[in-house]
C-alpha positions as CSV (number, residue, x, y, z in Angstrom):
1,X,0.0,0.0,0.0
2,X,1.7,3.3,-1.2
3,X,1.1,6.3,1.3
4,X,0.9,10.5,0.5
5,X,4.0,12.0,1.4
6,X,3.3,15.9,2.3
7,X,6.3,17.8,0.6
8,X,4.3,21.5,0.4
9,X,1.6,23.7,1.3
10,X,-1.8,23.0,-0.9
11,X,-2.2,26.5,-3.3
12,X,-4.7,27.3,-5.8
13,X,-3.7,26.3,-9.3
14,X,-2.2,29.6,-11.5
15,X,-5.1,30.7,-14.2
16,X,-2.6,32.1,-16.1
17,X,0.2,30.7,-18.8
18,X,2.8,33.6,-17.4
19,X,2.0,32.4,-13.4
20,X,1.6,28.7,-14.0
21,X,3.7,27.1,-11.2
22,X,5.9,23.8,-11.1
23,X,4.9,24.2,-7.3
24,X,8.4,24.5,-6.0
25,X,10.0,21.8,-9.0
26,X,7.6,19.0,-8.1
27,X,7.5,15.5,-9.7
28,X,4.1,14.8,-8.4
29,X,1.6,17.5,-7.9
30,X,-2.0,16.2,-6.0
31,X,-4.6,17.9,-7.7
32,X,-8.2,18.7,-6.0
33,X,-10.7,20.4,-7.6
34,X,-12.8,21.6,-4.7
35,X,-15.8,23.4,-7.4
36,X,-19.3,22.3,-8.4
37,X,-18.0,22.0,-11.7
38,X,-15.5,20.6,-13.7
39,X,-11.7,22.5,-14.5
40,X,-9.1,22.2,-17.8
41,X,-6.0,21.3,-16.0
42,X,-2.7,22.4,-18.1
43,X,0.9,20.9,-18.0
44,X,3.5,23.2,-19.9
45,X,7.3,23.0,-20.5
46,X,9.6,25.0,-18.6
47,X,9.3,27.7,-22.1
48,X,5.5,27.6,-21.6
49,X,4.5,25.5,-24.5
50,X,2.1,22.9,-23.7
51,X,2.7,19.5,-23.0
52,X,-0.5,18.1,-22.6
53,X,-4.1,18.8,-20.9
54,X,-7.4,17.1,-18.8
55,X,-10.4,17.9,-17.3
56,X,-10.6,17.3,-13.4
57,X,-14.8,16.3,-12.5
58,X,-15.5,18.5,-9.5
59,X,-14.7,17.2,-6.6
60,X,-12.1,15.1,-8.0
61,X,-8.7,14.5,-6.9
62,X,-5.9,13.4,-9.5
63,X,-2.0,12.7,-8.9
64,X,0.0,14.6,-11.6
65,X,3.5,13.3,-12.6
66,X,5.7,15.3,-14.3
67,X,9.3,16.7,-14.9
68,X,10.6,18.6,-11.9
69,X,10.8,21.9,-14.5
70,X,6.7,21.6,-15.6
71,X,4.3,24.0,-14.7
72,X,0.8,23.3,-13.9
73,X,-2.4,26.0,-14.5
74,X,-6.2,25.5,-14.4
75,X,-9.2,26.8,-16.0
76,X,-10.5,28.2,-12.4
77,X,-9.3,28.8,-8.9
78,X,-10.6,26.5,-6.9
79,X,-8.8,23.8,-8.0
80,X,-5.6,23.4,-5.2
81,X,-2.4,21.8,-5.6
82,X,0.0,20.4,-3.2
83,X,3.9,18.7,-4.0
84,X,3.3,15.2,-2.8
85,X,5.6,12.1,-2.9
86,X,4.7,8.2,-2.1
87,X,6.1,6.3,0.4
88,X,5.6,2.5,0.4
């Protein structure tokens, strides 16, 4: 059974290409979209070019893996981010 390791405070998600956040060089970001609705969530390069996108159901909760230089942004707010690890 694999466990959430805590590595940084939960933010809101950037809504924004120029603020989008690699939340502090990450390589797995837990995702919660605490909305009504559902949220575009958006993983760019380190130049801001897009690497690839989803949409998180509200309510949901997703674990985002990604290069330590990626940046994360979301349609809205309300969906929080925290740099996570696993432990086993």
């Amino acid at each position: 059974m694999s466990r959430t390791l805590l590595l940084g405070a939960q933010a809101a998600l950037p809504t924004t290409v120029g603020t989008a956040s690699s939340f502090s060089q990450a390589t797995v970001v837990r995702l919660y979209n605490s909305d009504t609705g559902a949220h575009l969530i958006t993983l760019l390069d380190s130049d801001y070019q897009g690497i690839g996108s989803m949409t998180l159901a509200a309510g949901a909760t997703e674990f985002i893996e990604k290069n330590h230089s990626d940046l994360l942004l979301a349609a809205n707010a309300l969906v929080l981010g925290a740099k996570v690890g696993f432990t086993v």
